[in-house]
C-alpha positions in Angstrom: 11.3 -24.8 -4.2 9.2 -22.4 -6.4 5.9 -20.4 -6.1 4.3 -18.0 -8.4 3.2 -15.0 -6.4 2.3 -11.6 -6.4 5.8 -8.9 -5.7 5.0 -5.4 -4.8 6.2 -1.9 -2.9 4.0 0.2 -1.3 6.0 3.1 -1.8 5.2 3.0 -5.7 1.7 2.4 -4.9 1.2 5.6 -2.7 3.0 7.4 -5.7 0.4 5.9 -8.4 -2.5 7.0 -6.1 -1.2 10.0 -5.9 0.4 11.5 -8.6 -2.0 11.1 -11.6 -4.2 13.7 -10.2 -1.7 16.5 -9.9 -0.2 15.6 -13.4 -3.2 15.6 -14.9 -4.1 19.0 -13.5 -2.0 20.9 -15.9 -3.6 20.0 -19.3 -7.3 20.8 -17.3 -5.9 23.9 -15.8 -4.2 24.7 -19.4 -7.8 24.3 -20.8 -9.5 26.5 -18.6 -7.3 29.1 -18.8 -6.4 29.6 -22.6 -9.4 27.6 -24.5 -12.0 28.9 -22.4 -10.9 32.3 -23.1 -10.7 31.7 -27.1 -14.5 30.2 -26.6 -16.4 32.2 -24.3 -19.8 31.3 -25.6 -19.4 27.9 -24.8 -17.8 28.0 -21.5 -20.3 26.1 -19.8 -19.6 23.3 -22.0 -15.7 23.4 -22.0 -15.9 23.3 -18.2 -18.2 20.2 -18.0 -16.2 18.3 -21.2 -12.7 19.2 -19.4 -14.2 17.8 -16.2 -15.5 14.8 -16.8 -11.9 14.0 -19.3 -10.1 15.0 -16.4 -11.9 12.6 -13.5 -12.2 10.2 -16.5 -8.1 10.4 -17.1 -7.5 10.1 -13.8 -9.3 7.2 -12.8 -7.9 5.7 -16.0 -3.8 6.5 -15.2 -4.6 5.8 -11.5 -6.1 2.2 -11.8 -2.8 1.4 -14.8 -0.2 2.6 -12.6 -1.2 1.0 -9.5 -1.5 -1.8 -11.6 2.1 -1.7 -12.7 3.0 -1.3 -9.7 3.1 -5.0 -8.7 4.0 -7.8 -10.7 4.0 -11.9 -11.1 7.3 -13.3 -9.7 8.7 -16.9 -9.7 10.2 -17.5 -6.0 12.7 -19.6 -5.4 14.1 -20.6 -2.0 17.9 -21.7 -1.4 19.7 -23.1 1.6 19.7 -19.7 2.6 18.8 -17.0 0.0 15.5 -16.5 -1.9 15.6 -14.9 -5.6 13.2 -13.5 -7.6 12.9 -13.2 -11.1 9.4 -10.9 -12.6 7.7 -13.2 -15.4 6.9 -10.0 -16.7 9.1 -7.4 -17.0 8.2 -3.5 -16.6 9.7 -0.4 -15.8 9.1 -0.5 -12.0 10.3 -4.1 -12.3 13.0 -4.4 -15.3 15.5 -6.8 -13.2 15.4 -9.9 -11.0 17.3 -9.7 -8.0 18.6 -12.1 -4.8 18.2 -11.5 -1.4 20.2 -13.1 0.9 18.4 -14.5 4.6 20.7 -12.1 6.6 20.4 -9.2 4.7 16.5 -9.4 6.1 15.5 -7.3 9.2 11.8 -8.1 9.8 9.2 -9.9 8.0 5.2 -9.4 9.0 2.5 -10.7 8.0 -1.3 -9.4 7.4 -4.9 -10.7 5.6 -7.0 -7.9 3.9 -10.1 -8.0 2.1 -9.7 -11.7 0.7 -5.6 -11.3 0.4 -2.2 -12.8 2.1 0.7 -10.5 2.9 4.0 -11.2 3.7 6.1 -7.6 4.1 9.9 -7.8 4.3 12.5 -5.3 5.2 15.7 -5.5 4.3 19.5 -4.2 4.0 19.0 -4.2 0.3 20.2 -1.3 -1.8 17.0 -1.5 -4.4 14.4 -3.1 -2.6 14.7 -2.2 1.2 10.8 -2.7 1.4 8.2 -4.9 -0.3 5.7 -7.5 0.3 4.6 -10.7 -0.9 0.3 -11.1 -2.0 -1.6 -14.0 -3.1 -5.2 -14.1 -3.2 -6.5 -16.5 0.3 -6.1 -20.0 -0.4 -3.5 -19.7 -3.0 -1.6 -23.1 -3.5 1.4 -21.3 -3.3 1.8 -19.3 -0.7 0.7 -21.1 2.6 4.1 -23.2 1.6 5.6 -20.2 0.6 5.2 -18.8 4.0 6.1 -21.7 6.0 9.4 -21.9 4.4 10.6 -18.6 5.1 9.2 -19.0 8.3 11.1 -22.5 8.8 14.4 -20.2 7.3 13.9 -17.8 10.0 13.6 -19.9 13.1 16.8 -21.6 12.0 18.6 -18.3 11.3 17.3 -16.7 14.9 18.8 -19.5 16.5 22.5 -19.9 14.9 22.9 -15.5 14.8 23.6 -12.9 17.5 20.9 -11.4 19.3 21.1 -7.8 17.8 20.9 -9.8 14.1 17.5 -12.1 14.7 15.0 -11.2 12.8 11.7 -9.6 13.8 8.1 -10.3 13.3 6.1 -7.6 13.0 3.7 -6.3 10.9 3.1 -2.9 9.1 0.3 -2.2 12.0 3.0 -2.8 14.9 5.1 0.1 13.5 5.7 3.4 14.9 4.1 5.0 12.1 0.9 3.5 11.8 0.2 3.3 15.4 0.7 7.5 15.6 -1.6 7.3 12.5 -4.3 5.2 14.2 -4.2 7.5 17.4 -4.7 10.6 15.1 -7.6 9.0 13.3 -9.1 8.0 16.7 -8.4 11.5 18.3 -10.5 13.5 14.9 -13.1 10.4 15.7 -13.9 12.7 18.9 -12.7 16.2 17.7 -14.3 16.5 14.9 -18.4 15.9 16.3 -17.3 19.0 19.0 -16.1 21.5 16.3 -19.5 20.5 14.2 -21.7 21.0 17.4 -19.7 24.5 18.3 -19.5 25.7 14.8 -22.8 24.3 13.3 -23.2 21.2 10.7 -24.9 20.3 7.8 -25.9 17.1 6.3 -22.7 17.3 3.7 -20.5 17.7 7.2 -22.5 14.5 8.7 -21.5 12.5 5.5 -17.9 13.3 5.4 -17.4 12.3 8.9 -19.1 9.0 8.8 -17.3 8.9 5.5 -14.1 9.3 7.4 -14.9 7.0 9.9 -15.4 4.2 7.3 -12.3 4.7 5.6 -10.5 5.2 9.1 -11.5 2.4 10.7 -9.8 -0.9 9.9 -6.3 0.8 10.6 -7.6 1.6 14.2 -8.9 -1.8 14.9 -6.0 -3.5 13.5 -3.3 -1.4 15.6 -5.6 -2.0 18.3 -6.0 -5.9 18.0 -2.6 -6.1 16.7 -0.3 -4.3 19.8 -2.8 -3.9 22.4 -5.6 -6.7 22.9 -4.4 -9.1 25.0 -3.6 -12.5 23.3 -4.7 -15.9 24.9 
C-alpha cells in the first residue's frame, strides 16, 4: 500500500525559525557599524533602509527554510516495515530510507489548525524523530493511519512487554507538560509583578499577547493527561 503525505522533523523546523534571525544580524550589524560611519549625513536613512532589508530578509529565509524543512514522501507499507522515498529531493531530505516496525518506540498522534499528525520515535540512526502531516480529510492518511495502527496492535501482541510500543503524543511528554506548567505559572506571576512594579498599556499587550500564543499548549497537556476520559 502507498500514500502521498507530508514527512517532516521538528528539530529542523525549530532551527529554520530560529536561525535566520541571528545569521542575518551580521550583514545589518556590519552595516551599521562601518557604512554608517562612511555616511554620516544620511544615517537616518541607512538605519531605516538596513531595517526594513533586514525584517524583510528575515521573513523571507525564515518562511524558505521552514519550508524545506518538510517534504512530499511516497509511503509504502510492508508485512512489517514501512519505507519512504522524498519525491523531491533536498538537502534536509537527499535519501529515502526504511524503517523497520520494531525499530519504533512510540507513535502519537495530534490535529492542529486544519492538519493530521502522526509523530514517530524511533531506534533509527538518521531519523530518531519525525512526524507524518496531511491536511484534514486527506484521502490518504485516515488509511495511512489505520495501517500502522493495525501493524502495531499486531506487533504489541506477539513482542515482550518492555518492546510494545507506546501511544503517546508530543503533549504527554515530560517536556511539554514542564513547559505548559511554566506557561501557566507566568499566567499568574506576571499580572503581580505588573501590579507591584507598575504597567503600561505596551506591558498589558504583551501579556495577553503571551497568553494567546501560550495557550493551546496548556489546554492540550491539560485535556490530553489530565481531564478525565469517559
Amino acid at each position: 500500500m502507498k500514500y502521498t503525505l507530508t514527512f517532516g522533523r521538528n528539530s529542523q523546523l525549530i532551527w529554520a525559525l530560529i536561525l535566520p534571525a541571528f545569521i542575518l544580524l551580521i550583514p545589518l550589524l556590519f552595516t551599521l557599524e562601518y557604512i554608517l560611519v562612511a555616511f554620516p549625513d544620511r544615517g537616518g536613512i541607512i538605519v531605516i533602509t538596513a531595517t526594513v532589508l533586514y525584517i524583510g530578509f528575515d521573513i523571507w529565509l525564515t518562511l524558505s527554510w521552514v519550508k524545506s524543512t518538510t517534504a512530499e514522501a511516497e509511503i509504502t507499507v510492508h508485512e512489517d516495515y514501512v519505507e519512504f522515498c522524498f519525491l523531491k529531493k533536498n538537502i534536509f531530505h537527499r535519501s529515502d530510507f526504511t524503517l523497520h516496525f520494531n525499530d519504533i518506540i512510540n507513535i502519537g498522534q495530534d490535529n492542529d489548525r486544519g492538519y493530521s499528525f502522526l509523530y514517530f520515535e524511533c531506534r533509527h540512526a538518521s531519523y530518531s524523530k519525525f512526524f507524518i502531516r496531511a491536511k484534514e480529510n486527506n484521502p490518504d492518511f485516515e488509511p495511512f493511519q489505520q495501517k500502522i495502527q493495525s501493524m502495531e496492535s499486531e506487533f504489541n501482541k506477539v513482542t515482550s512487554p518492555e518492546l510494545r510500543l507506546t501511544r503517546k503524543s508530543i503533549y504527554q511528554k515530560r517536556p511539554m507538560i514542564v513547559l505548559a506548567f511554566m506557561f501557566f505559572f507566568f499566567w499568574f506571576a506576571f499580572p503581580i509583578f505588573m501590579i507591584i512594579g507598575g504597567f503600561g498599556w505596551m506591558m498589558v499587550a504583551k501579556f495577553t499577547t503571551f497568553v494567546i500564543v501560550s495557550s493551546p499548549i496548556v489546554i492540550k497537556v491539560y485535556t490530553q493527561n489530565y481531564m478525565k476520559k469517559n
